[in-house]
C-alpha positions, 0 to 999 in steps of 0.5 A: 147546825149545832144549835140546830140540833140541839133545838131538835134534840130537847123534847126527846131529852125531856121525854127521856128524864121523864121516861127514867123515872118510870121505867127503870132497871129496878123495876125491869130486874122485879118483874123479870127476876118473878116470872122466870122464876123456878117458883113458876116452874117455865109457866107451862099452859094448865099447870100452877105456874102459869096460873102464878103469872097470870094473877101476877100480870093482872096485879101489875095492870090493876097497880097501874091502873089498867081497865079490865075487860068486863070483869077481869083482866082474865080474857078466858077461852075453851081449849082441848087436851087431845091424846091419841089412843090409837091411829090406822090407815091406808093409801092405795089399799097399803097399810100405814104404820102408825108413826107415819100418821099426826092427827090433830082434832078435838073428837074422840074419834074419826074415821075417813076417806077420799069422799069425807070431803078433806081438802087435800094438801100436798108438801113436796121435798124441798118445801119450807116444812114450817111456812106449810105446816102453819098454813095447813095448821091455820085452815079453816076446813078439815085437811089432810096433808101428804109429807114427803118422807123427807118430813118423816121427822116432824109427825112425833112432834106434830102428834104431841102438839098442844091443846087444840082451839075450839075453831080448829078444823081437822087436820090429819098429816100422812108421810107420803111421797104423792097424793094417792088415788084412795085412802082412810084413815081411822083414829081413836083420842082422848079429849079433855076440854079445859080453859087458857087465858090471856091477860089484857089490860086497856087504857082508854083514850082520849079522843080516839077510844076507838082506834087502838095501839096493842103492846104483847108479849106471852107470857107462857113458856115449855114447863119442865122438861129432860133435866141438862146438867140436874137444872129441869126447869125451862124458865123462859127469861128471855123468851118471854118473860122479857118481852111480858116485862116490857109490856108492864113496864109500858103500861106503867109508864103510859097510865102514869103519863095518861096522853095517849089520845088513841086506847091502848091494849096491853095482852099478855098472851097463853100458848104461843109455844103450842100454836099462838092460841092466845093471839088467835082467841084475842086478835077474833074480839077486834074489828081488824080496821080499828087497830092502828098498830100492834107492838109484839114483844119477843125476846128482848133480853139479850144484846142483838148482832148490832150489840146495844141500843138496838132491836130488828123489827120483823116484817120492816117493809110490810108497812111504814111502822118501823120507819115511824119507829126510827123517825121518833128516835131521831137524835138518840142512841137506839136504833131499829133494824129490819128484821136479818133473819129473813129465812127464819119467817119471824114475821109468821112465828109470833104473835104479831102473825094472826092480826097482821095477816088481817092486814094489820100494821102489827109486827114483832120487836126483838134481839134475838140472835137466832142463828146463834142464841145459846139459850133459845127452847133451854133450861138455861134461858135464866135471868142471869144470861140476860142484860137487864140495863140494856133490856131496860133502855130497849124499853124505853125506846119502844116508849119513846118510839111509840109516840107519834102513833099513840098521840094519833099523828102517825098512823102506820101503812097497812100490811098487804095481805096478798103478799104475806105467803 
């Protein structure tokens, strides 16, 4: 039996010598130490920062020897600030105060009622505020959305959400226990058009151009913010510069290595703190059919509730990945996990969300503690919180995992697109 695992256990030591040349925690500490850095000032969208990270990211694809799509490693697309000057309504001839009211649209102004022809959504007491929200913010057909009182607390952040994308139909969300049998609403904004960009990086395959492996993280984060203790700066080391990390990192690896039979992207996405705009725009330019699988990395600087040598994979029973994962790692000290916050919706937080509702095989890997993660959305999420030896080996076993499925011997069971909500 000894010899027997000894035989079985030799190519995933060969791989791992190999892999630690390449990927090492000198590299990890650069990389990581740069984009969360204060120099980047929490690479906020639209501001010097995160336009810092960007040139940075593509420096590393272009030292790697990534292709550009087209003729940057830029992916650009047209997104909107939207200011709201001024809002009123009505429900049932009522008045509505102005706190009671979020509108979210790229027009400088709109006015409508019952007959405008908004489907009309209705989020009863008890409902998951979240799981609704991301549905009513996802429709494709101008919506208006009645909270129970109970959601009353959530308009001042749905009013100062993000930038807005282009395909973004209207969406206005109203506190009100019922659906009432008349209303209008009116509202006046300031709109700017601006322009977000993904990084993305490709390298080609060898026998199966056309059937592609995706590797992300986002690599924006929430700017400067209230200062806590004189420190402003919210710098995002775990969330995401790490997983942004881990995506140069593969993407050295595997150019070095130039195996993969299958073309591999690599995407570091903008705006995932204000709506996964970035995945959204990126997850449009693929025909959903032709992505094998998708590697989204979240958070993947700290020690999971297992401790080292582990990560949870989020939505682990929707396809057979992570048990391809763990079969790879077979003889190793790592271990994947499903994911043990099941309450949290993970799965639909990320950006993993937008290609694995097109029924993609695409899910995130972390370690985040999230019932108990002390810097989670903190000015003190800094490099130094972080355990960047273990960071680094959780790297190379999404490396070493990844391998039966970029080589095109295992392809992943399809997400079931009914039974995601």
């Amino acid at each position: 039996m000894k010899k027997f695992l000894l035989i079985f256990a030799l190519p995933l030591m060969a791989q791992a010598q190999q892999i630690d040349k390449i990927i090492t925690r000198a590299e990890t500490e650069r990389m990581e130490t740069y984009l969360a850095s204060n120099e980047l000032a929490g690479r906020k969208p639209f501001t010097p920062g995160i336009e810092k990270a960007a040139k940075f990211i593509s420096g590393e694809f272009e030292k790697a020897g990534l292709k550009k799509t087209k003729d940057s490693y830029l992916q650009t697309f047209p997104m909107f600030k939207s200011q709201l000057v001024s809002v009123s309504g009505s429900l049932d001839d009522k008045g509505l105060e102005a706190k009671q009211i979020a509108v979210i649209s790229k027009e400088a102004s709109l006015q409508i009622d019952e007959k405008s022809g908004y489907e009309v959504v209705n989020v009863k007491e008890g409902e998951n505020f979240g799981q609704s929200a991301y549905r009513i913010m996802s429709a494709t057909k101008p919506t208006i959305a009645f909270l129970h009182e109970s959601f009353a607390k959530f308009i001042p952040r749905l009013s100062s959400r993000g930038p807005i994308r282009e395909s973004q139909a209207n969406i206005i969300f109203v506190v009100a226990n019922a659906v009432p049998a008349s209303f209008k609403i009116k509202a006046n904004l300031q709109v700017e058009r601006l322009e977000l960009s993904n990084v993305v990086g490709i390298l080609p395959g060898k026998s199966r151009p056309n059937e592609y492996v995706i590797f992300s993280g986002h690599y924006d984060h929430l700017g400067i913010g209230k200062p806590v203790q004189g420190d402003s700066i919210y710098n995002g080391a775990n969330d995401d510069a790490a997983g942004t990390t881990a995506v140069m990192m593969l993407a050295k690896y595997y150019a070095k290595k130039r195996n993969n039979e299958r073309t591999l992207i690599f995407a570091a996405f903008t705006a995932e703190e204000s709506g996964g705009h970035g995945s959204d725009y990126f997850s449009k330019q693929f025909n959903p059919d032709q992505v094998m699988a998708m590697f989204n990395l979240e958070m993947i600087g700290t020690e999971s509730k297992w401790g080292r040598n582990s990560a949870y994979i989020t939505g682990y029973e929707k396809s057979s990945m992570g048990e391809i994962l763990k079969k790879n790692l077979v003889g190793s000290a790592f271990t994947f996990y499903p994911d043990p916050y099941p309450e949290q919706n993970l799965f639909y937080r990320s950006d993993n969300a937008t290609l694995a509702e097109l029924g993609v095989p695409a899910h995130t890997i972390s370690t985040s503690k999230m019932d108990s993660e002390p810097n989670y959305h903190k000015a003190s999420d800094e490099v130094q919180t972080l355990d960047l030896d273990n960071m680094t080996e959780i790297i190379k076993a999404i490396a070493t995992s990844a391998t039966s499925i970029i080589s095109g011997k295992d392809t992943p069971s399809r997400v079931d697109t009914t039974k995601l909500k």
